[in-house]
C-alpha positions in Angstrom: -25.8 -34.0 93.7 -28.8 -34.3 91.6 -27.5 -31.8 89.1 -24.5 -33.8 88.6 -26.4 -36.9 88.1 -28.3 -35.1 85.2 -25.0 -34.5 83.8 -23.7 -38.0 84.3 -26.6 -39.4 82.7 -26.7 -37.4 79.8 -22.9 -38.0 78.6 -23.6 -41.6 79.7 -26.7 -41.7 76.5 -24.1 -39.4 74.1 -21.8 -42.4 74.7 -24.2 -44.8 74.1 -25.5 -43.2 70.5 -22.4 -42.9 69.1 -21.8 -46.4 69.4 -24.9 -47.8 68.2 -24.2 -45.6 65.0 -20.7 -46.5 64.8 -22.2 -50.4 65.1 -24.8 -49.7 62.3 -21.8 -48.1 59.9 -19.6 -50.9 60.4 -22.6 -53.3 59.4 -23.1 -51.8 56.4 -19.5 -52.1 55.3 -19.2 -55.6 56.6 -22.3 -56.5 54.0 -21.1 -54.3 50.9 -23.8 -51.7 51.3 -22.1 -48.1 50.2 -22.7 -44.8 51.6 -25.0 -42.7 49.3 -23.0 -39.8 47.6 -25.1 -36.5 46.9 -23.1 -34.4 44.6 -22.6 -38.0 42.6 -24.3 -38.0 38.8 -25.2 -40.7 37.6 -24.0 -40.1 33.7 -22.0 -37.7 32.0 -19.3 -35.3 32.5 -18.7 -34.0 36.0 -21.6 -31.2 36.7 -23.4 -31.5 33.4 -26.5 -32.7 35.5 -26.5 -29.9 37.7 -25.4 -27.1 34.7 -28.2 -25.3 33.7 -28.9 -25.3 30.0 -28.1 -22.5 28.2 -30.7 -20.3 27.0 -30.0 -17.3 23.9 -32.1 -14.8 22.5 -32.7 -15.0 18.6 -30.5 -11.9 18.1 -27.3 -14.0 19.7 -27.8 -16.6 16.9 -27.3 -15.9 13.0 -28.1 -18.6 10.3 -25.3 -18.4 7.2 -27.0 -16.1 4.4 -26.1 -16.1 0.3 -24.0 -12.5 -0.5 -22.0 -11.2 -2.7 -18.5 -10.5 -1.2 -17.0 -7.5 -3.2 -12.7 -7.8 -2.9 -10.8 -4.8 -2.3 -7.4 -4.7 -3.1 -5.3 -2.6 -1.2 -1.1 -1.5 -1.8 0.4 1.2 0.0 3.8 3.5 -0.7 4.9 7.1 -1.0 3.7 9.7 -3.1 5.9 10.9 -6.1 6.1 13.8 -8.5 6.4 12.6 -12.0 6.9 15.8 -13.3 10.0 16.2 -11.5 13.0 17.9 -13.3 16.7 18.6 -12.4 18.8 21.6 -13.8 22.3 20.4 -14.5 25.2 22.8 -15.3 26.0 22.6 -18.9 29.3 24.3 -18.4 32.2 24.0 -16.5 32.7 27.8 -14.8 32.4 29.0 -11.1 28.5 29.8 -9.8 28.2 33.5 -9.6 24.6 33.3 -8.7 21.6 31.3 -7.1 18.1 33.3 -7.3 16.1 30.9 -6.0 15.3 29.1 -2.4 13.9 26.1 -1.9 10.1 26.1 -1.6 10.0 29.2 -3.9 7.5 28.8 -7.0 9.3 29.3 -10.7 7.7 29.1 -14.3 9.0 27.8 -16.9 12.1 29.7 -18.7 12.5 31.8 -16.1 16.1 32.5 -14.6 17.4 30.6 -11.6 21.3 31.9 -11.5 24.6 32.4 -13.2 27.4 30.4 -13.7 31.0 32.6 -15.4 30.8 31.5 -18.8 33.8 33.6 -20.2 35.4 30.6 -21.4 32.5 29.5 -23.3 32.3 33.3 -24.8 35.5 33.5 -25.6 35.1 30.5 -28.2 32.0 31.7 -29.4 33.9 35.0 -30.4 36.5 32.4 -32.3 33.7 30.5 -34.4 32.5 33.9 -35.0 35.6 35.1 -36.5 36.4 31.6 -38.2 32.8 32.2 -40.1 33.5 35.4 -41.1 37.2 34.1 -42.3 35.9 31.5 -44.5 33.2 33.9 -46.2 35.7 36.2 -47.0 37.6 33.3 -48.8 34.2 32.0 -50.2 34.0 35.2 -52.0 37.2 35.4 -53.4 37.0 31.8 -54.7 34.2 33.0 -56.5 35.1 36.1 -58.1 38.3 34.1 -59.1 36.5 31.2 -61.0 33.7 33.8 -62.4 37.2 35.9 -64.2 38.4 32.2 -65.4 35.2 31.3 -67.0 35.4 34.6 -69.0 39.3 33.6 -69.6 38.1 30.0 -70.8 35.7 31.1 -73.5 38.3 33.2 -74.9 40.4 30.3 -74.5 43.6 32.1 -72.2 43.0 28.9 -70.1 42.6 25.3 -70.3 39.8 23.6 -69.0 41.8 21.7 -66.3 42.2 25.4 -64.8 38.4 26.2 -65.3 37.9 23.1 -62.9 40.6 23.4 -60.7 39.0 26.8 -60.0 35.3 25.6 -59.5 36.8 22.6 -57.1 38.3 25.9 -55.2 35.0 27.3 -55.1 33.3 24.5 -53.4 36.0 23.7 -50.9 35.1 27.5 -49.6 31.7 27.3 -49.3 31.9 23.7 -47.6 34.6 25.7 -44.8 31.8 28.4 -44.7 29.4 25.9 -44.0 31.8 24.0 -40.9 32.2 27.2 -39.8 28.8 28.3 -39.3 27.9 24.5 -37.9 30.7 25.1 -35.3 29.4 29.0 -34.4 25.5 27.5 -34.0 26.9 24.7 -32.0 28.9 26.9 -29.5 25.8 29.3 -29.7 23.7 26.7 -28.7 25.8 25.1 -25.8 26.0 29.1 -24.3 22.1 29.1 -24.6 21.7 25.8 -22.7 24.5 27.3 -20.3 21.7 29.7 -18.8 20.4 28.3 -15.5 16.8 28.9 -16.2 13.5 26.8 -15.1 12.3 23.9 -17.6 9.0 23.6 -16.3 6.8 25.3 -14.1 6.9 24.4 -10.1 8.5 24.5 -6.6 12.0 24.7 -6.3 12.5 21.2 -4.2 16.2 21.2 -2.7 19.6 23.1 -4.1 22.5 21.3 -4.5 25.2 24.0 -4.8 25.9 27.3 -3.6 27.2 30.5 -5.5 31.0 30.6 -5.5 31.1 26.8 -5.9 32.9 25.4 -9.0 30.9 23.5 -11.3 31.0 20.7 -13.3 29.7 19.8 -16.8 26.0 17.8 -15.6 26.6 18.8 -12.0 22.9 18.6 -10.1 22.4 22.6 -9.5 18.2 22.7 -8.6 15.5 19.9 -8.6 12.1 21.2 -9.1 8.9 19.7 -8.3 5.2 20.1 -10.0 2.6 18.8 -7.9 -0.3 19.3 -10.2 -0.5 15.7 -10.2 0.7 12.7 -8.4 0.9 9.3 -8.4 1.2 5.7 -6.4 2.8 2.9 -7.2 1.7 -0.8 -6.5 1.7 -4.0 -7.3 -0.8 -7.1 -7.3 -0.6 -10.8 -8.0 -1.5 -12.0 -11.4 -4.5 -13.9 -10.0 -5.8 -10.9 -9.1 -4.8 -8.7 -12.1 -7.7 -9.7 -14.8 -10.0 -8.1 -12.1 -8.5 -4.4 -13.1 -8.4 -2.2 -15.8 -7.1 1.1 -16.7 -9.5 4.5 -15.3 -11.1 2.2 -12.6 -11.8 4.6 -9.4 -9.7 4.5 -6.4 -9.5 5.9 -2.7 -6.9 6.7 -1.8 -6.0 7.5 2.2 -3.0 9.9 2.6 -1.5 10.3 6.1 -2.6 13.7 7.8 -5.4 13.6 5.2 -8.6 13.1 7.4 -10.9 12.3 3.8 -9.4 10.0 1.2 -8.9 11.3 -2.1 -10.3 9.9 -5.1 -7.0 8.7 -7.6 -7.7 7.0 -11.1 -5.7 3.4 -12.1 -3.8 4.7 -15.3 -1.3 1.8 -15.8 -0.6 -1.9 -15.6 2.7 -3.0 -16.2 2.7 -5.8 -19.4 4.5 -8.2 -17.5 4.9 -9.7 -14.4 8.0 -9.4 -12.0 10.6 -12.1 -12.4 10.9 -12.7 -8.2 7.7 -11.9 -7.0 5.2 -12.6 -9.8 3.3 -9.8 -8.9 2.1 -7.0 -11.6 2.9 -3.4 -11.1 0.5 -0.7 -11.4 0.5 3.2 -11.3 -2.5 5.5 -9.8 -2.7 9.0 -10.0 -3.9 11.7 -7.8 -5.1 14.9 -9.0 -3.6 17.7 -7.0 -4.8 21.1 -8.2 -4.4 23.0 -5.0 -1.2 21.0 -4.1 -2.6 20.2 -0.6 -0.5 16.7 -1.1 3.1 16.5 -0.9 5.5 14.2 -2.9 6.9 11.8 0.0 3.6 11.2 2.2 2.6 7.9 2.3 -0.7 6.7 0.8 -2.8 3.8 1.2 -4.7 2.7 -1.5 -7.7 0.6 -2.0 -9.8 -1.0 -5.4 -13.1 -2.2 -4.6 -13.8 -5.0 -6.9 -17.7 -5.4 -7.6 -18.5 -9.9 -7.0 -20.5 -11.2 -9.4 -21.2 -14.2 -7.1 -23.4 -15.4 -4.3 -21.5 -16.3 -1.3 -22.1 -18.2 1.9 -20.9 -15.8 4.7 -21.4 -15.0 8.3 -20.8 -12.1 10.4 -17.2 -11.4 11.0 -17.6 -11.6 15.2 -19.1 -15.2 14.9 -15.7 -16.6 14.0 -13.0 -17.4 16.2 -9.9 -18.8 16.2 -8.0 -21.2 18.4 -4.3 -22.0 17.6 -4.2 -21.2 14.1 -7.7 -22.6 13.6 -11.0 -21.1 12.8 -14.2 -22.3 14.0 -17.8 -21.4 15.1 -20.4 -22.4 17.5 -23.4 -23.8 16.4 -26.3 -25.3 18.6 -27.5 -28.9 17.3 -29.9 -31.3 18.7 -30.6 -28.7 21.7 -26.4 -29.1 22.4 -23.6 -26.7 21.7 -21.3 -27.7 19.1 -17.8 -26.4 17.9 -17.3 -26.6 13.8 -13.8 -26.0 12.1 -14.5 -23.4 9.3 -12.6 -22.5 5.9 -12.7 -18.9 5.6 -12.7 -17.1 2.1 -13.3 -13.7 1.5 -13.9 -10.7 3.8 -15.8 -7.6 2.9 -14.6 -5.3 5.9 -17.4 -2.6 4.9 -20.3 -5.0 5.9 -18.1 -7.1 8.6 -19.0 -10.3 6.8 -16.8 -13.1 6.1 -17.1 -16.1 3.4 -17.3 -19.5 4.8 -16.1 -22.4 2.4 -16.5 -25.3 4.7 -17.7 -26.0 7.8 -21.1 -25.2 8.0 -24.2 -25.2 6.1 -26.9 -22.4 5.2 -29.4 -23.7 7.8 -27.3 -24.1 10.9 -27.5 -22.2 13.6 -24.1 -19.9 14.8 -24.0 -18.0 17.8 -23.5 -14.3 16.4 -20.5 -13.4 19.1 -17.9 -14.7 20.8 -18.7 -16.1 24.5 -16.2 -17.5 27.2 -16.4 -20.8 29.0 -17.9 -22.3 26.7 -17.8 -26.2 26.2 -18.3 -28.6 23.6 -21.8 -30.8 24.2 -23.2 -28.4 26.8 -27.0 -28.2 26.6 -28.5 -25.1 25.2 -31.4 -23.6 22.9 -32.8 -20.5 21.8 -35.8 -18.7 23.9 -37.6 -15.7 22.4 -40.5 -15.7 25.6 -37.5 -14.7 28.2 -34.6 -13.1 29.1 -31.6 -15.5 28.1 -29.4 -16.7 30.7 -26.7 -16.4 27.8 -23.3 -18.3 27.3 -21.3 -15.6 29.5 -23.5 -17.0 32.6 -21.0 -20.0 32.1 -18.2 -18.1 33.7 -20.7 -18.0 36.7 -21.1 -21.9 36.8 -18.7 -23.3 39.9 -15.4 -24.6 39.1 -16.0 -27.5 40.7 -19.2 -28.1 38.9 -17.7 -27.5 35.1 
């Protein structure tokens, strides 16, 4: 009985608390008086109070230095031969022979095949004989007009026969000379005939096999000299007062692990109608042929700057939506600045700023996440940095 009295007693004195505090409450609301709020702030975002400032180390911020920003001007295409030469049938006839196989080496004036050139012979044999018909009459002529000159100074004939003779002379020696222009022309269409080289180099692709009938300029053999190759580009006309020819160029050729050094020998005079760009030729020096015609190349100008830039490191700038921008920390806060870019020098990883920023400001080096505009933050050089990354750690419900 006297333990359950204790018990009684004690839930009757809960009881009793609870209202008194319920009482008090209720007063408070009755006069206006509001319940203090802990995790209220007083100004400011939500959690700025309670975020703690950011803190870098002087390597994490970069100030915007004066450099010069050399351009390079890169264009990009296959390789190709231009000593590059095709051996075209000069006569009609059937292909008797093909010596050569693609990738085999040939000099010049050497023999590739044989096409059946009886035809051609044959008429060579008639210019032949038509030469040798109209010295035979060439002679006669003369022998004729020499007796008529003797026969006119003895006055047998008149002197309208004395010139009817020499005409006769000269009508045989200008058939003499027809003749032998039609023999050297036949003779000369016979030598070109002959399948042989016309420069040195690899035999690239055959377009015919032997027993095939040919045409007069039907492809036969296309052969390649790799000695020395060349790239073709093009660049804009702003850019185009920056070159000139026997300026050194790399050159990166795929399955080439060094670049090769090339040389810019051309500019085009004028500028192409559609694109208004200027086309320009390198070549490439290939003594030991290690390059093909057909690999693709990438080429790239460096083009010395005569001018001090404003520029900061290329990891310093972002983007967001198109837009580029940096962080800088102002008046102990962190501040996002829109930035015009210029030009990049991929070598030292620097870009050119044009706007945005001046040379004394000071940008954070690298790209951090969670950051946000007017956070508080400095740079310590005593102490580790609790640096911009130790945002992500900062409670959502605090940011």
């Amino acid at each position: 009985m006297r333990k359950s009295r204790l018990i009684g007693g004690g839930v009757v004195a809960a009881v009793v608390v609870i209202g008194i505090a319920a009482t008090v409450v209720m007063g408070q609301r009755q006069a206006g008086a509001k319940v203090p709020d802990k995790t209220a702030k007083a100004d400011g975002p939500p959690g700025a109070a309670s975020a703690p400032p950011l803190e870098f180390r002087p390597a994490e911020v970069v100030q915007p230095t004066m450099a010069t920003m050399p351009k390079t001007l890169e264009f990009s295409g296959p390789l190709v031969a231009p000593n590059t030469a095709i051996v075209r049938a000069k006569a009609a006839g059937t292909l008797l022979a093909l010596q050569v196989a693609e990738g085999q080496r040939v000099t010049a004036g050497q023999a590739l095949g044989r096409i059946d050139l009886a035809e051609l012979s044959n008429r060579v044999a008639e210019r032949t004989a038509n030469l040798e018909s109209a010295r035979a009459t060439l002679a006669q002529a003369e022998r004729t007009h020499a007796s008529n000159e003797r026969l006119a100074a003895q006055s047998f004939i008149s002197p309208i026969a004395l010139e009817n003779s020499r005409a006769s002379v000269d009508t045989a020696r200008a058939t003499l000379n027809a003749a032998q222009a039609a023999l050297d022309t036949m003779r000369v269409g016979l030598r070109e005939a002959a399948l042989v080289a016309p420069i040195s180099g690899i035999v690239a692709k055959r377009h015919v096999l032997p027993g095939e009938k040919v045409a007069i300029e039907q492809q036969m053999l296309t052969l390649v000299d790799l000695q020395q190759l060349e790239l073709a580009g093009s660049v804009g006309t702003h850019e185009v007062g920056a070159l000139a020819a026997g300026m050194a160029v790399q050159v990166r050729v795929e399955g080439m692990a060094q670049p090769v050094a090339g040389k810019l020998a051309r500019i085009a005079p004028a500028a192409e109608p559609g694109t208004r760009s200027i086309g320009v030729t390198i070549t490439l020096d290939n003594p030991k042929e290690a390059l093909r015609a057909g690999q693709y190349a990438l080429a790239r100008v460096e083009l010395v700057d005569v001018q001090q830039r404003l520029s900061l490191p290329m990891p310093a700038v972002g983007s967001t939506s198109g837009q580029d921008h940096v962080w800088v920390i102002e008046n102990g806060a962190l501040l996002r600045r829109a930035v015009t870019l210029g030009r990049r020098d991929e070598a030292a990883g620097r870009v050119e700023v044009l706007s945005g920023v001046s040379a004394g400001a000071q940008v954070l080096a690298a790209r951090f996440d969670n950051l946000r505009e007017g956070a508080k933050a400095s740079v310590v050089a005593t102490k580790a940095a609790a640096v911009a990354s130790a945002a992500a750690s900062i409670p959502a419900n605090l940011k």
